[in-house]
C-alpha angles and dihedrals in degrees: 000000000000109000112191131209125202138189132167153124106228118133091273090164092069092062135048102279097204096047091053096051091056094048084058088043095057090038098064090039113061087028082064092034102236133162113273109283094006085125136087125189144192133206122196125175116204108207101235092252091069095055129052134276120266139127113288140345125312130189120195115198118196114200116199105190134148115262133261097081116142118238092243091051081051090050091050097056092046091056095037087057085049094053096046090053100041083049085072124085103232124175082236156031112289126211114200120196125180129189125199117210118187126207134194112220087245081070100053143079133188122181086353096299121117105239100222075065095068089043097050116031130195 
């Protein structure tokens, strides 16, 4: 399982919006190579008064998956993000950045349950 993160303030208004979020979602993905629909993701615009001012738009991805990922799957998932966001016509530069946080299943909880606890069972 791959969740993503995204924030931004790029024009998102001016591109299908669904359509974009599954791109990132298969991007990251396949780039990590993951099973079909083993990814979420979540979108969040930040209106240009709450970042700072540059030149330009910018998009940060941040990526939580377990570890074991190689670093050219890594490497994969970095560049897929790039080209999913490149694919798209924006008025300005765009500078992607993407962050890959690692878990181990004794960090993580899903429906209330630990899941070092699904993985290793009494």
């Amino acid at each position: 399982m791959v969740s993503v993160i995204g924030t931004t303030d790029l024009p998102l208004h001016t591109i299908d919006i669904p359509a974009f979020v599954d791109d990132i979602g298969e991007a990251a993905r396949t780039g990590l190579g993951l099973p079909p629909n083993l990814r979420s993701v979540y979108l969040v615009p930040l209106p240009a008064e709450n970042t700072t001012v540059k030149e330009g738009y910018e998009i940060t991805f941040v990526l939580y998956s377990a570890p074991g990922k190689t670093i050219d799957q890594k490497r994969a998932a970095i560049k897929g993000l790039d080209e999913v966001v490149r694919s798209r016509e924006w008025d300005g530069p765009v500078k992607v950045v993407v962050i890959i946080k690692e878990h181990d299943p004794e960090n993580v909880g899903v429906d209330g349950v630990l899941r070092w606890d699904t993985l290793n069972p009494a």
